[in-house]
N, CA, C, O and CB atoms as a CASP TS submission, in Angstrom:
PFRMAT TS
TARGET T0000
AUTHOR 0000-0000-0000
METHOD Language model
MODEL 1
PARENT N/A
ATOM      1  N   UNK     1     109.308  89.395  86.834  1.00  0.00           N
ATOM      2  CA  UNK     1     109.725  90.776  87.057  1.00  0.00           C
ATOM      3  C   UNK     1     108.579  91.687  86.644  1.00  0.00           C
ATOM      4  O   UNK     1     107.981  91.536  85.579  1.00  0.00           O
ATOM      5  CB  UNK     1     111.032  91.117  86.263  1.00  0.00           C
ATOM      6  N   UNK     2     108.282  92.685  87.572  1.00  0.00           N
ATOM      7  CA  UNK     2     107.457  94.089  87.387  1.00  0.00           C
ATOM      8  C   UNK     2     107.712  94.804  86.735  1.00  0.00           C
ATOM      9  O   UNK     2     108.900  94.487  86.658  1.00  0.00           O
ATOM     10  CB  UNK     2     107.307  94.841  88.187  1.00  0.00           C
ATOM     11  N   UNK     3     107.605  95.813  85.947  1.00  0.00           N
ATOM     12  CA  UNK     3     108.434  96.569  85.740  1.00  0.00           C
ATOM     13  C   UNK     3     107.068  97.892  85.614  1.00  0.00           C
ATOM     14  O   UNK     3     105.938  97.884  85.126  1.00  0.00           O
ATOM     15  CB  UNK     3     109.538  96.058  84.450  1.00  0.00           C
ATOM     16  N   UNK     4     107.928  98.961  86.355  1.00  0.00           N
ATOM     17  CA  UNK     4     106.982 100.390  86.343  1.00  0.00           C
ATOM     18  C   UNK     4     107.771 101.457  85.962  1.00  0.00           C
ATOM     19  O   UNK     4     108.966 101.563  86.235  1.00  0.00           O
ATOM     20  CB  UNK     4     106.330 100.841  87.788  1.00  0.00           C
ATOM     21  N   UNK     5     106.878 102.532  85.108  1.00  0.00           N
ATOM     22  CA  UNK     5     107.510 103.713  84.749  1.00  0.00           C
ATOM     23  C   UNK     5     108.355 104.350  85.893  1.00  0.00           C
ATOM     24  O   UNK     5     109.577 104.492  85.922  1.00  0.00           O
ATOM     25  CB  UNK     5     106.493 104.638  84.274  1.00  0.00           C
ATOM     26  N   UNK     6     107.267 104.763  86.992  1.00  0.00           N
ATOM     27  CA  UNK     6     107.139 105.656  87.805  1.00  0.00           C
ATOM     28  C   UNK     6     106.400 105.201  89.380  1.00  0.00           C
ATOM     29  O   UNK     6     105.215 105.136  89.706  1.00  0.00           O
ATOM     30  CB  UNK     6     106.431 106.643  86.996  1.00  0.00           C
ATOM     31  N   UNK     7     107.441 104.979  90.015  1.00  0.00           N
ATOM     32  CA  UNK     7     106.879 104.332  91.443  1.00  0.00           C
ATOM     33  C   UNK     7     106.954 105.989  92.172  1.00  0.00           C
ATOM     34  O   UNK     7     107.778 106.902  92.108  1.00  0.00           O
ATOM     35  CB  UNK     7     108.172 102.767  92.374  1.00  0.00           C
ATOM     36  N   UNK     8     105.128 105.727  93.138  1.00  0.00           N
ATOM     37  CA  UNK     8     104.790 106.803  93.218  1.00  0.00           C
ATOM     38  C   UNK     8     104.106 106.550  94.626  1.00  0.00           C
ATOM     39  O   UNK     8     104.938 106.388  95.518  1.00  0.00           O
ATOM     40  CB  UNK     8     104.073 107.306  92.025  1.00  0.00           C
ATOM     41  N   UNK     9     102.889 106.485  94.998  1.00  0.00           N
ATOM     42  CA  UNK     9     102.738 105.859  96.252  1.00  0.00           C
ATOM     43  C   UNK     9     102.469 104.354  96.312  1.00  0.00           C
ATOM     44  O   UNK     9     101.652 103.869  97.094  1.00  0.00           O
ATOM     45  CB  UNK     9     101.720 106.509  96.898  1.00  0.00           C
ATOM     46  N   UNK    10     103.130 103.705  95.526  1.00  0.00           N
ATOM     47  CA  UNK    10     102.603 101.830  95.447  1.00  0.00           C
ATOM     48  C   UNK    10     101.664 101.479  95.314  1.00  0.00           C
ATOM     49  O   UNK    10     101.605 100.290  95.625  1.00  0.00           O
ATOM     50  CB  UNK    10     102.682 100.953  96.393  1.00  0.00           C
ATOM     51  N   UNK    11     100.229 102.104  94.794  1.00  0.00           N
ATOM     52  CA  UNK    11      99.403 101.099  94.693  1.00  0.00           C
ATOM     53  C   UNK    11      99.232 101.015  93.425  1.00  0.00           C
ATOM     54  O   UNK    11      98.091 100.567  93.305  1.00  0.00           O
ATOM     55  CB  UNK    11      98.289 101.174  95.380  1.00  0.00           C
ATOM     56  N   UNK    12      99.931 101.267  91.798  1.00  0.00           N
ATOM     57  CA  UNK    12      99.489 100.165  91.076  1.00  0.00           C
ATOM     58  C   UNK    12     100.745  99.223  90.949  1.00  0.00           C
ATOM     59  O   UNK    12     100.824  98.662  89.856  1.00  0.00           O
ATOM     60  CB  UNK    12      98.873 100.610  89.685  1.00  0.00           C
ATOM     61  N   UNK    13     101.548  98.995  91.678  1.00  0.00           N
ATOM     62  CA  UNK    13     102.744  97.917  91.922  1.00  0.00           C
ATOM     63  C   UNK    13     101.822  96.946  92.892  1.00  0.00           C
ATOM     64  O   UNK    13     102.133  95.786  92.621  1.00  0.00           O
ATOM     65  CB  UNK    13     104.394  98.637  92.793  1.00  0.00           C
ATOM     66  N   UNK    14     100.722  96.979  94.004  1.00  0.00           N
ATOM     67  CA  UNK    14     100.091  96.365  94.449  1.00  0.00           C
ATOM     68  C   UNK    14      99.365  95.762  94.014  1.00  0.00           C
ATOM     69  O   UNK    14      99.245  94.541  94.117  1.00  0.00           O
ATOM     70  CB  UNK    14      99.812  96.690  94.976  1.00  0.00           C
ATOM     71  N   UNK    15      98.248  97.053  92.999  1.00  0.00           N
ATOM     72  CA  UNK    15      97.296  95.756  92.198  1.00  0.00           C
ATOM     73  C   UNK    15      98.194  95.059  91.398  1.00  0.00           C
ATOM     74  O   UNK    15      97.737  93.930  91.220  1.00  0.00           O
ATOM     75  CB  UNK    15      95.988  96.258  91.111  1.00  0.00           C
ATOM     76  N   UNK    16      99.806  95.281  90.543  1.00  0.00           N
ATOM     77  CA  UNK    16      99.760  94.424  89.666  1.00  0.00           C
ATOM     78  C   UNK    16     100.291  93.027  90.522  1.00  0.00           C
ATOM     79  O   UNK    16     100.082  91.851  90.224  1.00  0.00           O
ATOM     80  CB  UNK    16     100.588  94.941  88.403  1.00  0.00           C
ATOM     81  N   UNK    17     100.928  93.493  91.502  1.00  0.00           N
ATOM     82  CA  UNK    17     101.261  91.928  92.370  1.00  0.00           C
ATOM     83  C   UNK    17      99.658  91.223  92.801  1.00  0.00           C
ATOM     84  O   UNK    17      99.393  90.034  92.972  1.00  0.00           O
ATOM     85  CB  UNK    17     102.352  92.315  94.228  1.00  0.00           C
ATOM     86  N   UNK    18      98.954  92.148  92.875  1.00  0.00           N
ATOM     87  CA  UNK    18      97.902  91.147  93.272  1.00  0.00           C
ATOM     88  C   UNK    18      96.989  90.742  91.790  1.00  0.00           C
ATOM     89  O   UNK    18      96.027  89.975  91.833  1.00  0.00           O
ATOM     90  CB  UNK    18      96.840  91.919  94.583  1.00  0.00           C
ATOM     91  N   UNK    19      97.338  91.213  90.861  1.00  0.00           N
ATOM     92  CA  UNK    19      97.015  90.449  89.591  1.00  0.00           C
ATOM     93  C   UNK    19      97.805  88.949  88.815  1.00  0.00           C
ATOM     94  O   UNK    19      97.476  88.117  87.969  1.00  0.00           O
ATOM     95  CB  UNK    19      97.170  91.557  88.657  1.00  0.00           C
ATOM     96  N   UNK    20      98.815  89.181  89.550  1.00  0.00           N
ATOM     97  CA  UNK    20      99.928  88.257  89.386  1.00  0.00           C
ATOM     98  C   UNK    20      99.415  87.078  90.215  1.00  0.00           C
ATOM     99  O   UNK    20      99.058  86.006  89.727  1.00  0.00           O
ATOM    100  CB  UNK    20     101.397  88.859  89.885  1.00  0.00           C
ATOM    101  N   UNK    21      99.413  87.418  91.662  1.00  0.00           N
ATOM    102  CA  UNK    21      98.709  86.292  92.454  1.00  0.00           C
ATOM    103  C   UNK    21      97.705  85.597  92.329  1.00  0.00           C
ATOM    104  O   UNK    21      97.581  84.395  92.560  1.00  0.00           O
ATOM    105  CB  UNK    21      98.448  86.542  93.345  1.00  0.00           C
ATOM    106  N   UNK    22      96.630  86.657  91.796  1.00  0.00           N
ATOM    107  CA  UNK    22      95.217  85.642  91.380  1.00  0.00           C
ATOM    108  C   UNK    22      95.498  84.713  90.156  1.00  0.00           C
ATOM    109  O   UNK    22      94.673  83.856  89.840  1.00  0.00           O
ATOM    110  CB  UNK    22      93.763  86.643  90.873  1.00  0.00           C
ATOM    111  N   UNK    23      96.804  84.905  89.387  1.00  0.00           N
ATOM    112  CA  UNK    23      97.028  84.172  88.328  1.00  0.00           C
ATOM    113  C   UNK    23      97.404  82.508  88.769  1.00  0.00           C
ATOM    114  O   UNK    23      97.059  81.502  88.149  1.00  0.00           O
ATOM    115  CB  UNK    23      98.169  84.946  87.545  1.00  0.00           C
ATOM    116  N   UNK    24      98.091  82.568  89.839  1.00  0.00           N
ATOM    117  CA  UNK    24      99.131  81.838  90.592  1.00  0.00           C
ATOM    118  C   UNK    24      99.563  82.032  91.322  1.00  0.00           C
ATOM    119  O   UNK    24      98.903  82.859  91.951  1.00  0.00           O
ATOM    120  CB  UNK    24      99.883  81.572  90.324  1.00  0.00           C
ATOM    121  N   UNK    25     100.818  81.677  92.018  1.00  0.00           N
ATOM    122  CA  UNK    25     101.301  81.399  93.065  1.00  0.00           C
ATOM    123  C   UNK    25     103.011  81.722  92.494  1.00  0.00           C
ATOM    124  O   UNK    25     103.697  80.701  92.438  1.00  0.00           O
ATOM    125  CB  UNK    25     100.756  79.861  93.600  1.00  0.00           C
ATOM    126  N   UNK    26     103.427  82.497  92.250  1.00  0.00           N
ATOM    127  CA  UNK    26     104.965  82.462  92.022  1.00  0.00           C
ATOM    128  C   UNK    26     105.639  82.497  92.974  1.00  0.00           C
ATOM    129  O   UNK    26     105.262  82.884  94.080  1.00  0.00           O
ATOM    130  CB  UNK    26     105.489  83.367  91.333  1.00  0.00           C
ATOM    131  N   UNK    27     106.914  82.036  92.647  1.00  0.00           N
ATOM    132  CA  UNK    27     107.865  81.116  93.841  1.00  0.00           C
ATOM    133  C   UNK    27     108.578  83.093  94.096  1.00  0.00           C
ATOM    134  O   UNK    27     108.579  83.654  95.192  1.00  0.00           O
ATOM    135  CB  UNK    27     109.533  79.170  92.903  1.00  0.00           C
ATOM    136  N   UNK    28     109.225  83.916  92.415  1.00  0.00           N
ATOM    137  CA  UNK    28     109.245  85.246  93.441  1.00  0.00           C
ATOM    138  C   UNK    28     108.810  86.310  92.451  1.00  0.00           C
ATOM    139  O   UNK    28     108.870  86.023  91.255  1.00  0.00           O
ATOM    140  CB  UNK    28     110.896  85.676  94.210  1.00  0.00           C
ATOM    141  N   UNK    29     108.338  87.618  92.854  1.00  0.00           N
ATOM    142  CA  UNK    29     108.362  88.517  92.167  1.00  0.00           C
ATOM    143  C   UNK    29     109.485  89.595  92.596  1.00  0.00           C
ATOM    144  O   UNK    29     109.746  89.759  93.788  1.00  0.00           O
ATOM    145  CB  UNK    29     107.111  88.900  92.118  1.00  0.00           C
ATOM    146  N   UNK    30     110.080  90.257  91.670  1.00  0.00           N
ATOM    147  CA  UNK    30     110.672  91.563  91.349  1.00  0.00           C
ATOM    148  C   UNK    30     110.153  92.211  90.913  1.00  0.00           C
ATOM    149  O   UNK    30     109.369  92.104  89.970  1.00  0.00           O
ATOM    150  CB  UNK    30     111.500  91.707  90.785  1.00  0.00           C
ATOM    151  N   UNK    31     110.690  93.662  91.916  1.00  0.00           N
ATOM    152  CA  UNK    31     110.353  94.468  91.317  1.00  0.00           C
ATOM    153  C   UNK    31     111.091  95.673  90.452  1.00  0.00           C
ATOM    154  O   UNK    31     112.078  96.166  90.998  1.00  0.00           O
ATOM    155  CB  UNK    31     109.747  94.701  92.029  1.00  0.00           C
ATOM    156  N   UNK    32     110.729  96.170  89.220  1.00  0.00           N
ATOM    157  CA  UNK    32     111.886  96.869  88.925  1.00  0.00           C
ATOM    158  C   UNK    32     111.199  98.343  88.259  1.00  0.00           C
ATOM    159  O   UNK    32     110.436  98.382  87.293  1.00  0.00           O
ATOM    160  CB  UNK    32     112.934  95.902  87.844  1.00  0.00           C
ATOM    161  N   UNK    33     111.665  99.450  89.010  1.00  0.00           N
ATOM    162  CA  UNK    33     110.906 101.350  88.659  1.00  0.00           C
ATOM    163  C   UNK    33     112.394 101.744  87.989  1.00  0.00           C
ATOM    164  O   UNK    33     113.555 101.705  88.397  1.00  0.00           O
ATOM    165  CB  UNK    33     110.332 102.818  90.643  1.00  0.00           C
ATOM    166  N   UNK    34     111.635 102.205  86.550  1.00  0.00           N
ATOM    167  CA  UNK    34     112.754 103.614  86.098  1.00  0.00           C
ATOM    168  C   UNK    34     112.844 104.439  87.034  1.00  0.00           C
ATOM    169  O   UNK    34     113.999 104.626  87.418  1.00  0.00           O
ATOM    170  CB  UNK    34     112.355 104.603  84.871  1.00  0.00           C
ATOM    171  N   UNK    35     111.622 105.314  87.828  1.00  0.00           N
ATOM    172  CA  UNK    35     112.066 106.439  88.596  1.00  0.00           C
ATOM    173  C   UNK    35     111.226 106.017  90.174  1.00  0.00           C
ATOM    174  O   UNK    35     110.120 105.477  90.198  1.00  0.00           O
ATOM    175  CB  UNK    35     111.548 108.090  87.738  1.00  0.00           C
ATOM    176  N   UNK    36     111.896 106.336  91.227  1.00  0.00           N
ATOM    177  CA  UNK    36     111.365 106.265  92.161  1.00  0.00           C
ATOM    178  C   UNK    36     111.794 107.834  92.776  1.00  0.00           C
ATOM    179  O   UNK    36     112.824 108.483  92.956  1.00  0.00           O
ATOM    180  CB  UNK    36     111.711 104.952  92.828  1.00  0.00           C
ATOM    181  N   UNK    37     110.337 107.993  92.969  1.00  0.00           N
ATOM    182  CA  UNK    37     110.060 109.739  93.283  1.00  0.00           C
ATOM    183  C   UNK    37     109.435 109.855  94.777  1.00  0.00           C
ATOM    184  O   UNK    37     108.896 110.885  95.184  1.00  0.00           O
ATOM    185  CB  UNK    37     108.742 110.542  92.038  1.00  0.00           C
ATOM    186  N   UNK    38     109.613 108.363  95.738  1.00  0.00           N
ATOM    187  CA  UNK    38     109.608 108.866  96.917  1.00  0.00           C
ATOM    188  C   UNK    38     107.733 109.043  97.613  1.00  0.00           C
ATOM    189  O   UNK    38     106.816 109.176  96.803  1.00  0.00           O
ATOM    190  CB  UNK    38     110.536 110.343  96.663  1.00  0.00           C
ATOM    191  N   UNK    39     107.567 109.024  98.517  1.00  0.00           N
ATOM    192  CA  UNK    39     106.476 109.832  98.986  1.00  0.00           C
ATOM    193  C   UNK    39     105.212 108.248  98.765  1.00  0.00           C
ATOM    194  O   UNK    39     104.107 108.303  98.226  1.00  0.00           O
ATOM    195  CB  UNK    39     106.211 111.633  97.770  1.00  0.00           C
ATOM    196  N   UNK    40     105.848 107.053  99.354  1.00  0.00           N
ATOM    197  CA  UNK    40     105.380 105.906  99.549  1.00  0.00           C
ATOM    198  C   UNK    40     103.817 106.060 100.259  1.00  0.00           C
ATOM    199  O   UNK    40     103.560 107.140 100.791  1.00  0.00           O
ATOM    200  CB  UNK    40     106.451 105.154 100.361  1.00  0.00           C
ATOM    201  N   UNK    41     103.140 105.351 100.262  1.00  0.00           N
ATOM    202  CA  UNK    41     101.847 105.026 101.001  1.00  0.00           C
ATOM    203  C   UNK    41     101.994 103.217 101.512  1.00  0.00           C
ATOM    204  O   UNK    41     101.647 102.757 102.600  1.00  0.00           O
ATOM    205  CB  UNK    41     100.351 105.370  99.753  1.00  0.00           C
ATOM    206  N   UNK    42     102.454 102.650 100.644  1.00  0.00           N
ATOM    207  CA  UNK    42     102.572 101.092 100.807  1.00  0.00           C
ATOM    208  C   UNK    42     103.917 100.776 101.379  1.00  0.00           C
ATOM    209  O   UNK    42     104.841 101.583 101.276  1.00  0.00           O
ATOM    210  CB  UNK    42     102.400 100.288  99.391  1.00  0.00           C
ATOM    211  N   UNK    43     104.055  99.589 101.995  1.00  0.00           N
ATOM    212  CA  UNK    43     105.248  99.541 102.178  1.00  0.00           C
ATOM    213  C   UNK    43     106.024  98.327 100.991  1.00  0.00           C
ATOM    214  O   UNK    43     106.327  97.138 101.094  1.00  0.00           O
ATOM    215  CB  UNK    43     105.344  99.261 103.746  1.00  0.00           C
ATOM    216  N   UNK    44     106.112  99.145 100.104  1.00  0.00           N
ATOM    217  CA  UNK    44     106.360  98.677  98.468  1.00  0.00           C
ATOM    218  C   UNK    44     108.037  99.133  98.330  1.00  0.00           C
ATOM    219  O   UNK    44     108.426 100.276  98.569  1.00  0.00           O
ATOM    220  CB  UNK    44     105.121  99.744  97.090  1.00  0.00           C
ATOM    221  N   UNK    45     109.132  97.760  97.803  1.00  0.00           N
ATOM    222  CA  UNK    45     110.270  98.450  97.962  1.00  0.00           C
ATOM    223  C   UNK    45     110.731  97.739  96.502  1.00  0.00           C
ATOM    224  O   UNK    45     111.133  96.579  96.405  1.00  0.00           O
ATOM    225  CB  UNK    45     111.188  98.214  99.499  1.00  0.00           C
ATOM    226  N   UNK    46     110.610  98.518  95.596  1.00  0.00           N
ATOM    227  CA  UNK    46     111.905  97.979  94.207  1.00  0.00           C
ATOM    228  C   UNK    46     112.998  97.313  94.620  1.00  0.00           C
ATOM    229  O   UNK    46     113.751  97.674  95.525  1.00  0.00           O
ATOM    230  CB  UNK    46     112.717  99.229  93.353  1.00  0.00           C
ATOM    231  N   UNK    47     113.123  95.961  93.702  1.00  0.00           N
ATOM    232  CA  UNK    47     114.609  95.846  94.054  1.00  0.00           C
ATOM    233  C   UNK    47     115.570  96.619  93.303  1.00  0.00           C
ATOM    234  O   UNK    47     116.741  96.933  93.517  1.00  0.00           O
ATOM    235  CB  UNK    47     115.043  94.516  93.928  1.00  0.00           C
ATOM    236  N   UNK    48     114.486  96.916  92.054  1.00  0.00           N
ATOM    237  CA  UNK    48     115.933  97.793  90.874  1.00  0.00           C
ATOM    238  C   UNK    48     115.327  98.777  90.726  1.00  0.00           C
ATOM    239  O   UNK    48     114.142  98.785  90.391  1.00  0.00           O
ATOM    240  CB  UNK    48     116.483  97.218  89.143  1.00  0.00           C
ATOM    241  N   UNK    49     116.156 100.006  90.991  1.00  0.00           N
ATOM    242  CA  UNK    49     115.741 101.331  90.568  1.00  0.00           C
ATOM    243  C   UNK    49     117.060 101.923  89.833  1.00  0.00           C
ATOM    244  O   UNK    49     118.257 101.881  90.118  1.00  0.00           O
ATOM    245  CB  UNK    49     115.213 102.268  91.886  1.00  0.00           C
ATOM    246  N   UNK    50     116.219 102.571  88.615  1.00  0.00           N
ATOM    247  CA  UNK    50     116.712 103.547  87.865  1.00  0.00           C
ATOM    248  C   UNK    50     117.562 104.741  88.130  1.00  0.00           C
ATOM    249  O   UNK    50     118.765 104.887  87.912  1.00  0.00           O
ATOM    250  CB  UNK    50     115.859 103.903  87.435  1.00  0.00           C
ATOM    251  N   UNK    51     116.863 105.407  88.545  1.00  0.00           N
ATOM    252  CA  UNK    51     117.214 106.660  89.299  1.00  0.00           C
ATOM    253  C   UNK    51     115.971 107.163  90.134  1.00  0.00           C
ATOM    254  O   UNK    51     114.769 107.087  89.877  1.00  0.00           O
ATOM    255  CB  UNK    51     117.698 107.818  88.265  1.00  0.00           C
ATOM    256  N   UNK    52     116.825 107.847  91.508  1.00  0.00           N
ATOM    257  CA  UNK    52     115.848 107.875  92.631  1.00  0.00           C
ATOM    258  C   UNK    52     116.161 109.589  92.554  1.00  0.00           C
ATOM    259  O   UNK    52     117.246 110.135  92.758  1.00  0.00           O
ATOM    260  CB  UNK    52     116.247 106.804  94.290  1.00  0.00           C
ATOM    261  N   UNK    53     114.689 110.323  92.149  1.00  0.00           N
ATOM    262  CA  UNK    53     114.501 111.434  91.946  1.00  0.00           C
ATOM    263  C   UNK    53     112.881 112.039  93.200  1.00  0.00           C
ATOM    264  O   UNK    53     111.659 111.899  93.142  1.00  0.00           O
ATOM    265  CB  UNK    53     114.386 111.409  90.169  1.00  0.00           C
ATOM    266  N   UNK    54     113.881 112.722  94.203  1.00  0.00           N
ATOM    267  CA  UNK    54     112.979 113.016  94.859  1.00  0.00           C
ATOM    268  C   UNK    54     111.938 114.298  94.674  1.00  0.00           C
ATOM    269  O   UNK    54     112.387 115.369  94.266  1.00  0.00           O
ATOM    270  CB  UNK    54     113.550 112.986  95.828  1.00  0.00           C
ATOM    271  N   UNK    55     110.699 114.163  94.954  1.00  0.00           N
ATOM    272  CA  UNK    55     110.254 115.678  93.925  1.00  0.00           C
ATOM    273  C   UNK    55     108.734 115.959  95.085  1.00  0.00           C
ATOM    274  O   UNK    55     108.417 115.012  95.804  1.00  0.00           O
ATOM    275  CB  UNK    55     109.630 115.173  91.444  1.00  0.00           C
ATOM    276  N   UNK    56     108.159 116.875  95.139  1.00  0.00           N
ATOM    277  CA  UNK    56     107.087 117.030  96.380  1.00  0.00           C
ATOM    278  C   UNK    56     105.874 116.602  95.220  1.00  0.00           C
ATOM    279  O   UNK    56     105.860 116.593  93.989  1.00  0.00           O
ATOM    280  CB  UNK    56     106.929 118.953  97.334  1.00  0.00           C
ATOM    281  N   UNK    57     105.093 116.330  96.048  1.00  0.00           N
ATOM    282  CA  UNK    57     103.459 115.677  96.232  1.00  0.00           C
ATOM    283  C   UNK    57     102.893 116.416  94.731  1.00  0.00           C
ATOM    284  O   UNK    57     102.410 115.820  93.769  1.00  0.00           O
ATOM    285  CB  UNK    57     102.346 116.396  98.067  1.00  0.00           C
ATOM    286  N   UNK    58     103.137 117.968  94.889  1.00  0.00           N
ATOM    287  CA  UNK    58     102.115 118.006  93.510  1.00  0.00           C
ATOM    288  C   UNK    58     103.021 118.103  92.221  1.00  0.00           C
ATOM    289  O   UNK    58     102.460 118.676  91.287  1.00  0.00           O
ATOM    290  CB  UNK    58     100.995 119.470  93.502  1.00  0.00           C
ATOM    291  N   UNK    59     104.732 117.517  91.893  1.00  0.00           N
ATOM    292  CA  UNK    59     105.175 117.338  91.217  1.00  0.00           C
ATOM    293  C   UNK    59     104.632 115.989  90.305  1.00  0.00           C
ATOM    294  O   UNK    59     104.133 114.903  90.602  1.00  0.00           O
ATOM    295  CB  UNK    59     106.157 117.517  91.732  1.00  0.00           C
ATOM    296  N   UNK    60     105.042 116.726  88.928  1.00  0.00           N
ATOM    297  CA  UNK    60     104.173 115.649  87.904  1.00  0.00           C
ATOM    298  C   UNK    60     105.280 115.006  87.189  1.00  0.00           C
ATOM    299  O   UNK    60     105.948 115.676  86.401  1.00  0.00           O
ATOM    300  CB  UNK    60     103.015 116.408  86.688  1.00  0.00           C
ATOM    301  N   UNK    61     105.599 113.449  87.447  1.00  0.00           N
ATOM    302  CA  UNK    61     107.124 112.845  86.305  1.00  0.00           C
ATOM    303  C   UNK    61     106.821 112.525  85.324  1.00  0.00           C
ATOM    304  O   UNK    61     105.675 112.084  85.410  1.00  0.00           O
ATOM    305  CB  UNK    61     108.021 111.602  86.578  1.00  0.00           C
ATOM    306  N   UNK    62     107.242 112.464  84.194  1.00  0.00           N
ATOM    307  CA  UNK    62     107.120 112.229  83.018  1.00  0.00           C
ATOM    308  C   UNK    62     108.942 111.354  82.642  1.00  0.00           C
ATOM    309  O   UNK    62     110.092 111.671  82.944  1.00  0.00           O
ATOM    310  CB  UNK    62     106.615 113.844  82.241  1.00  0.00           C
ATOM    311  N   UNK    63     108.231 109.991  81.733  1.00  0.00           N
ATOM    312  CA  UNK    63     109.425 109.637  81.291  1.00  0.00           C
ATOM    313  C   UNK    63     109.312 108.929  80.072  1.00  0.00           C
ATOM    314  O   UNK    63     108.461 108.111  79.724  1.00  0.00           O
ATOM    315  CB  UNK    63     110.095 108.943  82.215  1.00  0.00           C
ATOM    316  N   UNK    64     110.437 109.427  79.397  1.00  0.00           N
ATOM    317  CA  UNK    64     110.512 109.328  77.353  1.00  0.00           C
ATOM    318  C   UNK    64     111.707 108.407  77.438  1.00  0.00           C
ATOM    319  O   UNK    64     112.757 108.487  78.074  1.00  0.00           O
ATOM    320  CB  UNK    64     111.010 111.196  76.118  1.00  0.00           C
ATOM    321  N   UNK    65     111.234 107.528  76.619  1.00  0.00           N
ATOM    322  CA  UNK    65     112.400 106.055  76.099  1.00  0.00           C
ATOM    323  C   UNK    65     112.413 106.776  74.300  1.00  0.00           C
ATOM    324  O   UNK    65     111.714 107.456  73.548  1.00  0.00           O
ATOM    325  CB  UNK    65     111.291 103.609  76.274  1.00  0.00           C
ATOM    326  N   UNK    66     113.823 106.000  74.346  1.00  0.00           N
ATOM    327  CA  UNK    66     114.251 106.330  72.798  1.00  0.00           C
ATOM    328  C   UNK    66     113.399 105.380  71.903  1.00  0.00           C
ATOM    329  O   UNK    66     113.035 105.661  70.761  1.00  0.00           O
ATOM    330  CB  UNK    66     115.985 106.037  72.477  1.00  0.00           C
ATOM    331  N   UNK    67     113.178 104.445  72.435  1.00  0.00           N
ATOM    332  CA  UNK    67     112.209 103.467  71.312  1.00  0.00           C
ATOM    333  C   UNK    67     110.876 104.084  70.901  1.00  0.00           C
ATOM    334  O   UNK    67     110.505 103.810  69.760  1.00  0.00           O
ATOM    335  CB  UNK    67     111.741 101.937  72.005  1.00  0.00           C
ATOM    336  N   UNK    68     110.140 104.826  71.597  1.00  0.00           N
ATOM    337  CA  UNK    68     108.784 105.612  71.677  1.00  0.00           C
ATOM    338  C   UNK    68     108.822 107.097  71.387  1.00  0.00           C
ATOM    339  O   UNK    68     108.011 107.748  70.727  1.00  0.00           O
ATOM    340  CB  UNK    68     108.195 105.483  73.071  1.00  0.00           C
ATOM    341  N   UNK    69     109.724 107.438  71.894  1.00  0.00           N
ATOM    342  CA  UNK    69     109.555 108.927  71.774  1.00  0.00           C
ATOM    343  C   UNK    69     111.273 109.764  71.094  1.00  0.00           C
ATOM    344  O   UNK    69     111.767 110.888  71.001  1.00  0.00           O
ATOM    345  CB  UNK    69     109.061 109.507  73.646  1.00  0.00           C
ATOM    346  N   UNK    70     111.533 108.696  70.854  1.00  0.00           N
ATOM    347  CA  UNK    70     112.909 109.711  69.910  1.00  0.00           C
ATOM    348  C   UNK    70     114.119 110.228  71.025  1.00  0.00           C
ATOM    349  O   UNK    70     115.229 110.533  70.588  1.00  0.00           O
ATOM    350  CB  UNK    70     112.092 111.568  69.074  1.00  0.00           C
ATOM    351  N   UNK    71     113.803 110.306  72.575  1.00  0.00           N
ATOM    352  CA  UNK    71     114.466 110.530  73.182  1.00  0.00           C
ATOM    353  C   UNK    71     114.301 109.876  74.702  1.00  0.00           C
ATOM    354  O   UNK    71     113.190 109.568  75.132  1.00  0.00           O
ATOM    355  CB  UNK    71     114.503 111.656  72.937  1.00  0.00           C
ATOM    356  N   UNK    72     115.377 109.716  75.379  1.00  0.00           N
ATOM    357  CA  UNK    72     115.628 109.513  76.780  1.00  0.00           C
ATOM    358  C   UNK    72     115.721 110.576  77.471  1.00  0.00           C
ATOM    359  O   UNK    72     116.527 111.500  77.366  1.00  0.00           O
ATOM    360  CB  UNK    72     116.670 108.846  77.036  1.00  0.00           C
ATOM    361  N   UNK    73     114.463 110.349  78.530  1.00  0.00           N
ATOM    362  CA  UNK    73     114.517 111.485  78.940  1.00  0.00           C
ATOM    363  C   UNK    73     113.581 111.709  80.219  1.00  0.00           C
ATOM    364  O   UNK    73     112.404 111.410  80.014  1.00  0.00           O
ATOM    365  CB  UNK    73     114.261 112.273  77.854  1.00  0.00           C
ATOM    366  N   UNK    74     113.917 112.228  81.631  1.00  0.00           N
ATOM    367  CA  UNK    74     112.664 112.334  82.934  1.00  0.00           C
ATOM    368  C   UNK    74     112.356 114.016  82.632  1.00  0.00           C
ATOM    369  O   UNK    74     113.167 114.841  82.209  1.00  0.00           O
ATOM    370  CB  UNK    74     113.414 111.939  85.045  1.00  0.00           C
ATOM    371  N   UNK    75     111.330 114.169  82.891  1.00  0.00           N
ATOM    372  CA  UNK    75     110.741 115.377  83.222  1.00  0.00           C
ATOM    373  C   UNK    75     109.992 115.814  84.617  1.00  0.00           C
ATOM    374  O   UNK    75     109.033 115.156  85.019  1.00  0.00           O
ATOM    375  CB  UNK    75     109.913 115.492  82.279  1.00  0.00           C
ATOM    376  N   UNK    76     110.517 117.053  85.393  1.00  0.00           N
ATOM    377  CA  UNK    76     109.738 116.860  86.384  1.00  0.00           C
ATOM    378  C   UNK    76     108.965 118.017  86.719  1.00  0.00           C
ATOM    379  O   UNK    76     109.604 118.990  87.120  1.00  0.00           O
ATOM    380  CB  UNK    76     110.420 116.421  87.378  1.00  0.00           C
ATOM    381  N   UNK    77     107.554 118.124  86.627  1.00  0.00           N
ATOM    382  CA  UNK    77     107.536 119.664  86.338  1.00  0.00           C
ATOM    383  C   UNK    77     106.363 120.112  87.727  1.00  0.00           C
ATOM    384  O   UNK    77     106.035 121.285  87.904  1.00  0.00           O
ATOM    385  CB  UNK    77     106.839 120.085  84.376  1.00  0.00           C
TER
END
């Protein structure tokens, strides 16, 4: 399993599948985004998403876990 903050136009879900591959050969990968904000370049599809928060091109996401930052929390500014 993948796991990404913030799926955005797919390419570091690409390099990390293709970091995965040069490792080996896995039988599968998943993928799994806290936020998917839309506005693809790859044709890159999560199987698990968080919450799907659509937001335009020069919107900036930000996202706080309670383990790190004291709170849960997306920001979209």
């Amino acid at each position: 399993i993948l796991i990404d903050d913030v799926i955005y136009t797919g390419r570091t879900l690409r390099a990390s599948i293709e970091a995965v591959m040069h490792s080996g050969r896995p039988k599968l990968i998943s993928l799994l985004c806290l936020v998917d904000r839309g506005h693809r370049e790859l044709p890159i599809s999560p199987k698990f998403i968080g919450k799907n928060i659509p937001t335009n091109e020069s919107d900036y996401v930000s996202v706080f876990l309670e383990e790190i930052d004291n709170i849960d929390k997306i920001e979209v500014t």
